[in-house]
C-alpha positions as CSV (number, residue, x, y, z in Angstrom):
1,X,8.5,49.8,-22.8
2,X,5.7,49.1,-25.0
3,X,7.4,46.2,-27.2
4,X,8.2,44.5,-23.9
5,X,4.6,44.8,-22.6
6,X,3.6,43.3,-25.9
7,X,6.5,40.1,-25.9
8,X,4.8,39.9,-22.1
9,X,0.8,39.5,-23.2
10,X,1.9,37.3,-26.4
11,X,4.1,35.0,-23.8
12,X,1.2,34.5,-21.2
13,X,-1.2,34.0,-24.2
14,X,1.4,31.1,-26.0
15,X,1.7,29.7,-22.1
16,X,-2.2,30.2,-21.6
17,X,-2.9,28.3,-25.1
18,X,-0.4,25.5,-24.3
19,X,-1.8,25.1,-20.9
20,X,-5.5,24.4,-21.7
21,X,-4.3,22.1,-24.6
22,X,-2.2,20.2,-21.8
23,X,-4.8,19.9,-19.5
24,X,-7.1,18.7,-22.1
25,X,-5.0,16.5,-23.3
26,X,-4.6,14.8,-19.8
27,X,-8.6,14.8,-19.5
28,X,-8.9,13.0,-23.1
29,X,-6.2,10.3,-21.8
30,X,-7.9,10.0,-18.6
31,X,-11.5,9.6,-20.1
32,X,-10.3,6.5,-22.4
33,X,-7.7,4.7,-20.1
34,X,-10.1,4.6,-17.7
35,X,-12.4,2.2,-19.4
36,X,-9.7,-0.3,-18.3
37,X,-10.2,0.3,-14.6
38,X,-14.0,-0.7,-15.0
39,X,-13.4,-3.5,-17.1
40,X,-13.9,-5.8,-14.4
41,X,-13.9,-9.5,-14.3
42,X,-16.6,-11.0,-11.8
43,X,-16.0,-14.0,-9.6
44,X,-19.4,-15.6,-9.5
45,X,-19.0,-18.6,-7.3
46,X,-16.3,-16.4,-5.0
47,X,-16.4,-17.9,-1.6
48,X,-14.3,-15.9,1.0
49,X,-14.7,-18.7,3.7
50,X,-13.2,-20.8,1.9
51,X,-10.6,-18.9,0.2
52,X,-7.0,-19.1,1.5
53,X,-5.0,-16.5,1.7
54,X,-2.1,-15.4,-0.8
55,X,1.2,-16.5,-0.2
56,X,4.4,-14.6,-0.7
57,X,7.8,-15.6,-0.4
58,X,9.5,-12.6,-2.7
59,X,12.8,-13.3,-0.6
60,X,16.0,-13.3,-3.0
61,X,19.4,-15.0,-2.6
62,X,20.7,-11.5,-2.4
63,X,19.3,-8.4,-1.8
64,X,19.0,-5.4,-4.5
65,X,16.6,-2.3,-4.0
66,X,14.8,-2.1,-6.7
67,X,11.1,-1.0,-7.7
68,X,10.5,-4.5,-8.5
69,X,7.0,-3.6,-10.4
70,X,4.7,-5.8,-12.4
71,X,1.8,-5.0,-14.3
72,X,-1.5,-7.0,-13.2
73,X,-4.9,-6.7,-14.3
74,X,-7.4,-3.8,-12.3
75,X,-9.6,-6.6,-11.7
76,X,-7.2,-8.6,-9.3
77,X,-6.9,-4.6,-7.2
78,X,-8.1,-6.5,-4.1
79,X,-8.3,-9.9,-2.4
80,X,-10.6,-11.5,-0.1
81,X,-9.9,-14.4,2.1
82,X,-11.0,-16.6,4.9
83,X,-9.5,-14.1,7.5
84,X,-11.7,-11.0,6.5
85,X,-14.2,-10.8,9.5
86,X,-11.5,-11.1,12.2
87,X,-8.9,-8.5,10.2
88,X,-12.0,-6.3,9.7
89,X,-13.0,-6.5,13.5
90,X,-9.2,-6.0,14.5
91,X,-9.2,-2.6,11.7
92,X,-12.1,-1.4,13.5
93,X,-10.8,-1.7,17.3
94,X,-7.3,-0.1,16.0
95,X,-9.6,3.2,13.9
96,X,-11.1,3.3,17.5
97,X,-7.8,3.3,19.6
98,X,-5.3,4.6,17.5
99,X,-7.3,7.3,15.3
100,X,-4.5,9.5,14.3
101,X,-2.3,7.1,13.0
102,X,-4.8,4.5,11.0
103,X,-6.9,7.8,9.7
104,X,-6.1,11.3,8.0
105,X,-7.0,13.3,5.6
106,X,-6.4,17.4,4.6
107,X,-9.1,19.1,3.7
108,X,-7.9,19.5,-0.1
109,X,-8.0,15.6,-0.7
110,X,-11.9,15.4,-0.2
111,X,-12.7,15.2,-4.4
112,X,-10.2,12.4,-4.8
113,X,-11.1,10.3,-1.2
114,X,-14.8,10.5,-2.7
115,X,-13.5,9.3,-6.0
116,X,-11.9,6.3,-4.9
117,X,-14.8,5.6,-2.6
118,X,-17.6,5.8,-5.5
119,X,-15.0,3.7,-7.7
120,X,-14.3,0.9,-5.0
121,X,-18.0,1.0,-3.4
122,X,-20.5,1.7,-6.4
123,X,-18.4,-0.5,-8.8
124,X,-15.6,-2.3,-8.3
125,X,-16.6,-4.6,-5.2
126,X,-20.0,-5.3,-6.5
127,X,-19.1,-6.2,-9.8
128,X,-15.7,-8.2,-8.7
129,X,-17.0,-9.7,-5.9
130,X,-21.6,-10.1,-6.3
131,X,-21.1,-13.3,-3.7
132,X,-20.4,-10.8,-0.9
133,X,-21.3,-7.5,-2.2
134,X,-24.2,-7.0,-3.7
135,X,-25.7,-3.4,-4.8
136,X,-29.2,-2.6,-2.5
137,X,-33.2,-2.4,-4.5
138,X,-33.3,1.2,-3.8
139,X,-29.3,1.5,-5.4
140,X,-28.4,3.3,-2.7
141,X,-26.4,1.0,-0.6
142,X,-24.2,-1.9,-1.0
143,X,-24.8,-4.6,0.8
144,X,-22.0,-6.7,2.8
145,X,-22.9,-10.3,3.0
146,X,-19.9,-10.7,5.1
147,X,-20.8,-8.6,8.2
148,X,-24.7,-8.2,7.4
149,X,-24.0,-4.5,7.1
150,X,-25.6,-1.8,4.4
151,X,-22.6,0.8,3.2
152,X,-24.1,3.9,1.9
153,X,-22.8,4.6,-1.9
154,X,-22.5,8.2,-1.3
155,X,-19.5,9.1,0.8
156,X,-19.7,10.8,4.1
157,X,-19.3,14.6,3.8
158,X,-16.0,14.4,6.0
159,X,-13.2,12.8,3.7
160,X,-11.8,11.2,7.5
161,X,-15.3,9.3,7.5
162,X,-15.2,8.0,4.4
163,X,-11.9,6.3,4.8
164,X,-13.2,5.0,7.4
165,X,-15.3,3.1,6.0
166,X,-13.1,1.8,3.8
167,X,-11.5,0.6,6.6
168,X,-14.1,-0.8,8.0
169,X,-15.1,-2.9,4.9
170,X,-12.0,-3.3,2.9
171,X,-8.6,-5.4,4.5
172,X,-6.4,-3.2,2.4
173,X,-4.7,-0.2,3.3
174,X,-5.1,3.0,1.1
175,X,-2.8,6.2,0.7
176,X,-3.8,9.2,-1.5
177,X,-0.9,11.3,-2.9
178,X,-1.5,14.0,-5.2
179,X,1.1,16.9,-6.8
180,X,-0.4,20.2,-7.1
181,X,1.5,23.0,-9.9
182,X,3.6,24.2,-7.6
183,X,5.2,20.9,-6.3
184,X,7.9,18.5,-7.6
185,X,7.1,15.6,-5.4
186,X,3.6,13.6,-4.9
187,X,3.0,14.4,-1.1
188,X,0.9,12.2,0.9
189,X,-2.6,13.6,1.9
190,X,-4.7,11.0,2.8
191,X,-4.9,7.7,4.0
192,X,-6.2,4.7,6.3
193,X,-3.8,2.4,7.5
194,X,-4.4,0.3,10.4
195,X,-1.6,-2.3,9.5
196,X,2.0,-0.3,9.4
197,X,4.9,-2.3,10.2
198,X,7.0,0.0,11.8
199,X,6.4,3.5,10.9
200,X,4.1,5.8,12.3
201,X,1.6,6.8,9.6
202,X,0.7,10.3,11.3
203,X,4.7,11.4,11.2
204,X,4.7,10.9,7.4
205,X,1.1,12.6,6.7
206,X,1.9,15.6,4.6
207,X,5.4,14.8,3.5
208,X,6.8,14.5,0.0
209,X,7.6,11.0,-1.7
210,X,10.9,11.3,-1.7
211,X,11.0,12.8,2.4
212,X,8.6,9.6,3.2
213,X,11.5,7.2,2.4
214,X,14.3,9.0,3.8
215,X,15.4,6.6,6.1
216,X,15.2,3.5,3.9
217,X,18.8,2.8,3.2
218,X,19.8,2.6,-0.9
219,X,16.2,5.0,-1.5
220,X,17.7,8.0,-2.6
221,X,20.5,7.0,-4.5
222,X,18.9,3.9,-6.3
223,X,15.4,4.8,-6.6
224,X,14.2,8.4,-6.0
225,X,14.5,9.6,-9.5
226,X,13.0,6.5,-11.0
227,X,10.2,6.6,-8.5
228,X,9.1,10.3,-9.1
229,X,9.4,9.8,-12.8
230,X,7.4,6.2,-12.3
231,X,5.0,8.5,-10.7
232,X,4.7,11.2,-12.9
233,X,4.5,8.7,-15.8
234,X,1.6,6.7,-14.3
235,X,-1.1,6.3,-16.4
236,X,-4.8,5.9,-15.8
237,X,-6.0,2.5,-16.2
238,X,-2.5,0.8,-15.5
239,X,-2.1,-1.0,-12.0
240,X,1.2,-1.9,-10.7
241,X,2.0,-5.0,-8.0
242,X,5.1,-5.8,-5.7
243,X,5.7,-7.6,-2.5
244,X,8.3,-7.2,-0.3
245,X,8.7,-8.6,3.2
246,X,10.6,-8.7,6.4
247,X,10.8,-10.8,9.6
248,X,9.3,-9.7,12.7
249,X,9.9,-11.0,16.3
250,X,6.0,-11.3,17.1
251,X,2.5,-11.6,15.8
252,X,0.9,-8.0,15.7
253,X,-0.1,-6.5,12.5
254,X,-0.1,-2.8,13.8
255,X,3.4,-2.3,14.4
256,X,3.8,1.6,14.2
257,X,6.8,1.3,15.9
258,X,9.7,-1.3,16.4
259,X,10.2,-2.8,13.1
260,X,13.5,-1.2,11.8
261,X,16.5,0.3,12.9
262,X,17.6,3.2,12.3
263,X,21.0,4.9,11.5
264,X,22.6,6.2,14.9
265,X,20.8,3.7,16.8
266,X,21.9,1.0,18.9
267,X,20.7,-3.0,18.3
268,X,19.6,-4.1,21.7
269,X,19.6,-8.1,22.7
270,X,16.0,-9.6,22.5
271,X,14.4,-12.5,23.6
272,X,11.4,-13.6,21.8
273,X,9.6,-17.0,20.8
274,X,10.2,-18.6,17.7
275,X,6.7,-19.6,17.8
276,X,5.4,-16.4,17.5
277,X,8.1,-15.1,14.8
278,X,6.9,-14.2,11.4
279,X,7.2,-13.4,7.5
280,X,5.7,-10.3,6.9
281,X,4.9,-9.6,3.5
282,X,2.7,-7.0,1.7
283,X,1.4,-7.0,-1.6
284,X,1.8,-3.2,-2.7
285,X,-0.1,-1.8,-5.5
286,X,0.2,1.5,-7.4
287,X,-2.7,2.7,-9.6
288,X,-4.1,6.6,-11.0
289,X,-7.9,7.7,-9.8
290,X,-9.0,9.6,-14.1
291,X,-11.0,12.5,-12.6
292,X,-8.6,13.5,-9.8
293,X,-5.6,11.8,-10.9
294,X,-4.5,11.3,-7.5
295,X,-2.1,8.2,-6.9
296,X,-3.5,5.6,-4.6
297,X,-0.7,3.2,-3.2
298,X,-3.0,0.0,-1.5
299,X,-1.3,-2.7,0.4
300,X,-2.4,-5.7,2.3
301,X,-0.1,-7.2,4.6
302,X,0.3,-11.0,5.3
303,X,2.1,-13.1,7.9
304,X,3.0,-16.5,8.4
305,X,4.7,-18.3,11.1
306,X,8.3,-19.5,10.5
307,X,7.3,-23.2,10.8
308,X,4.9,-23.0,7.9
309,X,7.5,-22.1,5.8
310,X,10.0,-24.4,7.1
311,X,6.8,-27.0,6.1
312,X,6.7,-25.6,2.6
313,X,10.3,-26.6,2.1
314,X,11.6,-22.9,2.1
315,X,13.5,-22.7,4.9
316,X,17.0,-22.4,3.7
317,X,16.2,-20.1,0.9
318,X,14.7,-17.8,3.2
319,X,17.7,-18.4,5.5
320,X,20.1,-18.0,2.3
321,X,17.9,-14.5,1.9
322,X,18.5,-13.0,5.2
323,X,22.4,-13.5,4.8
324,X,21.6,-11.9,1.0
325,X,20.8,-9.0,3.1
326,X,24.1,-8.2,3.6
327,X,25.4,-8.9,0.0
328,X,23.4,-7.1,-1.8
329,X,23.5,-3.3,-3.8
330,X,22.8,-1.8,-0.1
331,X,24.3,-3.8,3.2
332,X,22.8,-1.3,5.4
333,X,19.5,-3.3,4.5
334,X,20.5,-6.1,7.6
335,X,20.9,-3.8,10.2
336,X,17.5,-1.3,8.9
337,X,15.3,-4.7,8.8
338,X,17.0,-5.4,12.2
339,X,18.6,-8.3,11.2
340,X,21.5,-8.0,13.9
341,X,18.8,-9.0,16.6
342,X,17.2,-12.1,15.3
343,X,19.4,-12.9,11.7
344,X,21.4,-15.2,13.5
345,X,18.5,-17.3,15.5
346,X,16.2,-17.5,13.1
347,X,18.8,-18.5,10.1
348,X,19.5,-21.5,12.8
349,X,15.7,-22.4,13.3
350,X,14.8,-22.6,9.3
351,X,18.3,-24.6,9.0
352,X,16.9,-27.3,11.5
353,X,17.8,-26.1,14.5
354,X,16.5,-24.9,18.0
355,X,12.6,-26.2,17.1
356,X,12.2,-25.9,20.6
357,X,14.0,-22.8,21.8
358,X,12.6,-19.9,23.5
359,X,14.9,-17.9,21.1
């Protein structure tokens, strides 16, 4: 009995040992990576009004799921454009009529919401962008040349709050996912989104990574084990891009529901006005908070009608793309992005045809 207490005390004390080296370890990795995310680059002469904004066009002759990741520099996190006030107002009215769904937050994710807010509102906006944030005399507010408006630099006391303000300021969305010792997945925690394109934010608070995607065709068989390895592997200091995009049969940017199928479910006809079709793209990012070590994934989602890109010249490779839907790793990608509703209509519009259709 004795000998067997013993082996028990000496294995706790090797786990113990191993344990506090581990953890410092991570805090040592953390302390010096993280030089790199305040290693900003200013913009000096950054004029929003006058900037346009990004364009996207990641479509593909055929269609693979992949991760798709590229490495960019922390100092390109976020973009500003000519459209910030009226996407800002529009966040506002949507935190105010949809709460639940653009806002949450569990208690537990408080350290790492006031992290991101201290990183993003005491240094990187300032610093990135001094034409239209500027840090206040008394150092205690930043101030928005945009909107006229003074953001405190200490966050709110409720984490829901200080998303919002985020939101409020920022025209990106922001999700928090952390892992705690017990867990294999990152579960999500936290987040303001006003911007979904068709999934309702509140139905995936609290669920894992790998339960999140569930329902996106190809997920779990092509990318779940690379994606919770990327994740577990994600370094602090080291921010990740990608893009992806879809067509949509209208103009709204909140779109919690509508935008996919579903397996089981049934395509139903639709009418709806080429004029007010769009591109929907997001530029995604991936990127570790060092104290926390929380994962924030930040998008910002743009649009553009179906005749500017017929104007750019790429209508038939995005035409080309939708049929690359269906010929790609994962078919089931068409019918998810709905593609059985408005594939055929809109392939005929960016070929040349049906300018003038109510489609």
């Amino acid at each position: 009995m004795l000998p067997l207490l013993i082996l028990s005390i000496l294995a706790l004390a090797i786990w113990y040992t191993w344990d506090v080296r581990r953890k410092n370890k991570l805090k040592e990795e953390s302390k010096g990576n993280s030089q790199a995310l305040y290693a900003i680059t200013p913009l000096p002469a950054f004029n929003w009004q006058a900037t346009e904004p990004l364009k996207f066009r990641p479509f593909k002759p055929v269609y693979h799921v992949t991760m798709g990741i590229t490495n960019i520099s922390p100092s390109a996190l976020l973009e500003f454009d000519r459209g910030y006030l009226s996407r800002i107002a529009l966040r506002r009215q949507i935190m105010e009529d949809h709460p639940s769904i653009a806002l949450n937050a569990d208690p537990s994710i408080r350290p790492a919401v006031d992290e991101l807010y201290a990183y993003l509102i005491g240094t990187y906006l300032p610093t990135r962008y001094p034409t239209m944030f500027q840090l206040s005399e008394d150092k205690g507010h930043l101030y928005n040349a945009a909107t006229g408006l003074y953001i405190p630099l200490a966050p709110p006391c409720d984490p829901i709050e200080t998303l919002r303000s985020l939101g409020e300021n920022i025209d990106e969305e922001f999700l928090l996912l952390t892992k705690n010792a017990n867990e294999d997945q990152y579960v999500l925690r936290g987040y303001v989104l006003c911007f979904p394109s068709g999934f309702n934010t509140a139905e995936k608070f609290g669920m894992s990574l790998r339960n999140i995607h569930g329902p996106v065709p190809g997920y779990k068989e092509k990318l779940e084990l690379s994606m919770d390895r990327f994740f577990d592997r994600l370094e602090v200091g080291r921010v990740v891009q990608r893009s992806n995009w879809s067509i949509q049969t209208h103009d709204r940017l909140f779109v919690p529901t509508g935008n996919h199928l579903y397996s089981g479910q049934e395509a139903q006809d639709e009418e709806f006005d080429i004029s007010r079709t769009r591109l929907r793209c997001e530029r995604q990012c991936l990127w570790r908070l060092p104290k926390t070590r929380a994962i924030i994934f930040s998008f910002k989602t743009y649009t553009s009608p179906l005749q500017d890109i017929k104007e750019e010249g790429c209508g038939e490779a995005l035409a080309t793309a939708i049929e690359g839907l269906k010929e790609g790793s994962t078919p089931a990608m068409y019918f998810y992005k709905r593609g059985v509703v408005w594939g055929d209509k809109v392939k005929e519009y960016l070929r040349g045809q049906g300018e003038d259709e109510k489609l």
